[in-house]
VEXDREN-2710 file (C-alpha; in Angstrom, 1 decimal):
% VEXDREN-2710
k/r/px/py/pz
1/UNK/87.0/103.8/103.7
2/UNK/90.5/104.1/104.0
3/UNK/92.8/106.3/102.3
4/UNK/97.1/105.9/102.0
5/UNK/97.4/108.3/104.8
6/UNK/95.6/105.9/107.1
7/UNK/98.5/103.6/106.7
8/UNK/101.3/105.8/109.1
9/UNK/101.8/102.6/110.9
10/UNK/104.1/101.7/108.3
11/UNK/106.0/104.8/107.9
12/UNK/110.0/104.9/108.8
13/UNK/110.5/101.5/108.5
14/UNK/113.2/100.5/105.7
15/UNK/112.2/97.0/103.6
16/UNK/115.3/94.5/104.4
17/UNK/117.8/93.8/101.8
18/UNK/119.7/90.7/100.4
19/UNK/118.7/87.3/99.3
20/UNK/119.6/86.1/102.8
21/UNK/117.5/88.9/104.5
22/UNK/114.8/88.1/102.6
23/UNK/114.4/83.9/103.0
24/UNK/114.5/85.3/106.7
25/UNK/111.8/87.7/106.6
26/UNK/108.6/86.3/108.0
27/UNK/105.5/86.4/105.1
28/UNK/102.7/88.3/105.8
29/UNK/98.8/87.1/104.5
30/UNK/95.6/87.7/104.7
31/UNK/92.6/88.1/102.4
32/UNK/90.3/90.7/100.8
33/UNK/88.1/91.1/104.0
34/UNK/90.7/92.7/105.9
35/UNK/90.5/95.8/103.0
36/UNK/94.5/95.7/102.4
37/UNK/94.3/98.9/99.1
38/UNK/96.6/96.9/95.9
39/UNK/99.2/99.7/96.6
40/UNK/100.1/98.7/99.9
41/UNK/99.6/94.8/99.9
42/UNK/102.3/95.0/97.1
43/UNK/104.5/97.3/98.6
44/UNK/104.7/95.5/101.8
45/UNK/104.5/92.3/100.4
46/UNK/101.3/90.8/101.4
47/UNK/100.4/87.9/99.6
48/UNK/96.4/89.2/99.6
49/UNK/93.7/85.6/99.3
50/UNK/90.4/86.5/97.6
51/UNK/87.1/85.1/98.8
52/UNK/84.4/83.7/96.2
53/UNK/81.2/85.8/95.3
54/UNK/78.5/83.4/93.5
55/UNK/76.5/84.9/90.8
56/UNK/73.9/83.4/88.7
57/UNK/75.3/80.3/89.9
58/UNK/79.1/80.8/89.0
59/UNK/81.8/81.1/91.3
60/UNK/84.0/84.7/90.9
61/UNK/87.2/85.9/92.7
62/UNK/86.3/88.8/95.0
63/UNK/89.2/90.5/93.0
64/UNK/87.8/89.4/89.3
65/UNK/84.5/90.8/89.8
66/UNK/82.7/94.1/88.5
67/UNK/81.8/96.1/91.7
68/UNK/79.4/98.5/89.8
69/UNK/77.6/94.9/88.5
70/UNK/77.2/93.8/91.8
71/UNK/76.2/96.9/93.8
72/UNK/73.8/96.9/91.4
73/UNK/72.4/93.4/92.0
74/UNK/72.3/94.1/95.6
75/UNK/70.1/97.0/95.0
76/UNK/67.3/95.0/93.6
77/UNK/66.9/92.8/96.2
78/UNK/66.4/89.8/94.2
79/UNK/68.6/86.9/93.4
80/UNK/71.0/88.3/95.3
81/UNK/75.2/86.9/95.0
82/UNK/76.6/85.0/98.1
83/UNK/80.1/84.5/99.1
84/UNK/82.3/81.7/100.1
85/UNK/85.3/81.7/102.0
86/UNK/88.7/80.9/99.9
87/UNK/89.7/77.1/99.9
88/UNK/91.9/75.1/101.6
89/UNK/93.5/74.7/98.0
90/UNK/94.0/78.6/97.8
91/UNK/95.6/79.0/101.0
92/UNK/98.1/76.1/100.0
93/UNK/98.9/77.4/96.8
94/UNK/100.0/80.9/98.7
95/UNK/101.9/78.7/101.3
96/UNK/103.6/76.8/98.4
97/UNK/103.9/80.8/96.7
98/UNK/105.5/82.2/99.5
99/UNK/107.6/79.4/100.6
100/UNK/109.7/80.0/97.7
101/UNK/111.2/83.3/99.1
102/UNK/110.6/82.9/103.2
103/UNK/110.6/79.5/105.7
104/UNK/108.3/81.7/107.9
105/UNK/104.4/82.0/106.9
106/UNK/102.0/84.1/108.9
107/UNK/98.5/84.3/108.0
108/UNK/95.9/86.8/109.4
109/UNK/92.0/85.7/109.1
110/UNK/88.9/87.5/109.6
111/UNK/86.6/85.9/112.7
112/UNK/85.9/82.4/111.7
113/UNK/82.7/83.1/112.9
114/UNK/81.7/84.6/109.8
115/UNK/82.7/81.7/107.6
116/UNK/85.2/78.8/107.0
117/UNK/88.5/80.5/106.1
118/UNK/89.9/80.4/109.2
119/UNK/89.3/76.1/109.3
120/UNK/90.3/76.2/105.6
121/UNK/93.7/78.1/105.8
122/UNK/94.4/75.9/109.2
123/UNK/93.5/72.5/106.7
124/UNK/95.9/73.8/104.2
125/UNK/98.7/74.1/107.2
126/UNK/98.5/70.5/107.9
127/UNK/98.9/69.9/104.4
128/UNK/101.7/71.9/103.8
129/UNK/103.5/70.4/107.3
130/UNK/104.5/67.3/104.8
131/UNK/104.6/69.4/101.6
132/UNK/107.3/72.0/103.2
133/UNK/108.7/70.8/105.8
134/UNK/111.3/73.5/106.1
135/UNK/108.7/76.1/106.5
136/UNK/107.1/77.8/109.2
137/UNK/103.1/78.6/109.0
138/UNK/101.0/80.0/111.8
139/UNK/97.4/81.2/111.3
140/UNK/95.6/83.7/113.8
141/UNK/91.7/84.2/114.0
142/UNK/91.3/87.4/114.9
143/UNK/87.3/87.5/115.7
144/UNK/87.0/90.7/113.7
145/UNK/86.9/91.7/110.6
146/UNK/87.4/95.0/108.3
147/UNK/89.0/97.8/109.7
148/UNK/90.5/95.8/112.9
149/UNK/91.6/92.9/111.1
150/UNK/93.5/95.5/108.6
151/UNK/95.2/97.1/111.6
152/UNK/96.8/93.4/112.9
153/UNK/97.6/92.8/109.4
154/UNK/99.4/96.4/108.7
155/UNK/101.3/95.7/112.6
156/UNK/102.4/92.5/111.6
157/UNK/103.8/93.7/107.6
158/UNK/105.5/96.5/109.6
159/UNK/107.1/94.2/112.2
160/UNK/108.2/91.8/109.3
161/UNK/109.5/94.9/107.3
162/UNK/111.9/95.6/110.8
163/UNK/112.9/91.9/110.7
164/UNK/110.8/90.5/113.8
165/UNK/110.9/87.4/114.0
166/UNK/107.8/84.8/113.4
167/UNK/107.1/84.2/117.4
168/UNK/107.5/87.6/118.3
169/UNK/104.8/88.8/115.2
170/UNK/102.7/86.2/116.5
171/UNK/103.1/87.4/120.0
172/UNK/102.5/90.8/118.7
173/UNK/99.3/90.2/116.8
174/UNK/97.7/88.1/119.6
175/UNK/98.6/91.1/122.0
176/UNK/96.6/93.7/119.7
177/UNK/93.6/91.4/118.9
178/UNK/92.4/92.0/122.4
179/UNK/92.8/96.3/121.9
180/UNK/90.7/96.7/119.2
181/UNK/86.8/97.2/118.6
182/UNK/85.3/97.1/115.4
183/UNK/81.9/98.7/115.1
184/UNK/79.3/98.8/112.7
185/UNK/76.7/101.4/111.5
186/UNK/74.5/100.4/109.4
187/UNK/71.2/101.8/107.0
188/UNK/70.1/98.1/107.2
189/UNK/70.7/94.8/108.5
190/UNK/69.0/93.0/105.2
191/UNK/71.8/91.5/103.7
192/UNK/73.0/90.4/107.3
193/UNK/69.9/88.3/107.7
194/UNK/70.0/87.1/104.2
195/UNK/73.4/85.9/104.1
196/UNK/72.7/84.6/108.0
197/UNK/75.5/86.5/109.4
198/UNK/73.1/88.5/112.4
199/UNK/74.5/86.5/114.6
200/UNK/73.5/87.9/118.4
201/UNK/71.3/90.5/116.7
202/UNK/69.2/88.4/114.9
203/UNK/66.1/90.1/116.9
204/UNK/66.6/92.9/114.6
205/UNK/65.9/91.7/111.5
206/UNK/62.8/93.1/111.2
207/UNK/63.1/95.8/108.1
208/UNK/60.1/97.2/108.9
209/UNK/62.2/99.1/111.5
210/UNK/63.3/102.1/110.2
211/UNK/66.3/102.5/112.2
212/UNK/69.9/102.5/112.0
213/UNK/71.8/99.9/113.8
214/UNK/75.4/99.4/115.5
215/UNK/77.2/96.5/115.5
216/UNK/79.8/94.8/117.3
217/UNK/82.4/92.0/116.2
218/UNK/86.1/91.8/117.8
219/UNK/87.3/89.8/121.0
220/UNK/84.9/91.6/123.1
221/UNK/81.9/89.7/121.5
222/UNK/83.8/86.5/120.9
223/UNK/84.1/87.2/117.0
224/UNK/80.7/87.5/117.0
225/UNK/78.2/89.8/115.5
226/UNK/76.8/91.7/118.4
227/UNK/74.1/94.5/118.3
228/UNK/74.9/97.5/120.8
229/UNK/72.2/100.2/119.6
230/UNK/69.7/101.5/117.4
231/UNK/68.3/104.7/116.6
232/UNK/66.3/106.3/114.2
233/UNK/69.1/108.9/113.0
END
């Protein structure tokens, strides 16, 4: 859980003016697994790509869809939603979105371990290479997720906000990825082994267990889900 103080990273840094300014400014994305809060992806600009959550068969936007309804779901244990990554058509509809205010595009994914975003936003790149030519796009994996891929994307909108350029964001990002450790608690590792996302810790699925487990997934484990420790409280 994050709250606006979190986000001092950003403070002191004055958005950049003018038409010109702004076709030069690099474009920051990401998508709703990083946890980017509405109030900040719009006041710094970041175009924010929502994944899928399938219900009943249907196909929702992450953004469209009634948390209180689906907490609830998950509670019951039974025909539980699943989630796909966003599609290569999304990510080209941003890139097309974005191109008409920047030439530079930079895209920050969670591990493409967990799914197919990362391959899907990098399919949308080659597309977009013919489409818009006169633009810029670079997408990072940053094997992690949540709270660590939220700190590369808040470095890279405050670099963009200072007018870094594109190769030295990218430089940037690439530099943190390597810093940061993303660590998991968690009551139960249920819907880990149900959506098949245990990866290294899939020894642990046994619910019978009444323990609490700790996770791993940054550079350190390759992007990977990783256990480090259990214990009972």
């Amino acid at each position: 859980m994050y709250n606006t103080s979190d986000y001092d990273i950003l403070s002191g840094s004055a958005p950049v003016e003018g038409e010109e300014a702004l076709m030069n400014k690099v474009a920051i994305m990401t998508d709703t697994v990083s946890g980017v809060p509405p109030k900040v992806a719009e006041e710094f600009d970041i175009k924010v790509v929502p994944l899928h959550i399938i219900m009943d068969g249907v196909s929702y936007l992450e953004t469209e869809v009634d948390k209180t309804q689906l907490y609830a779901r998950l509670a019951q244990k039974e025909n539980l939603p699943t989630t796909s990554s966003p599609t290569a058509g999304q990510y080209l509809e941003a890139y097309r979105e974005l191109s008409q205010k920047t030439k530079a595009i930079l895209h920050i994914c969670y591990t493409s371990w967990i799914g197919m975003g990362y391959k899907e936003a990098i399919h949308a790149k080659k597309i977009a290479k013919d489409e818009l030519p006169e633009v810029t796009i670079e997408v990072i994996d940053t094997r992690t997720a949540h709270g660590a891929q939220l700190l590369c994307v808040l470095a890279a909108a405050r670099a963009a906000v200072e007018g870094k350029s594109l190769p030295e964001i990218v430089d940037m990002v690439n530099g943190l990825i390597p810093k940061l450790n993303l660590l998991l608690i968690l009551d139960t590792v249920y819907y880990l082994g149900k959506g098949g996302r245990m990866g290294k810790a899939t020894a642990w699925k046994d619910p019978a267990l009444a323990t609490k487990s700790i996770l791993e997934m940054d550079a350190a484990t390759e992007g990977v889900m990783t256990p480090l420790t259990r214990t009972r409280t």
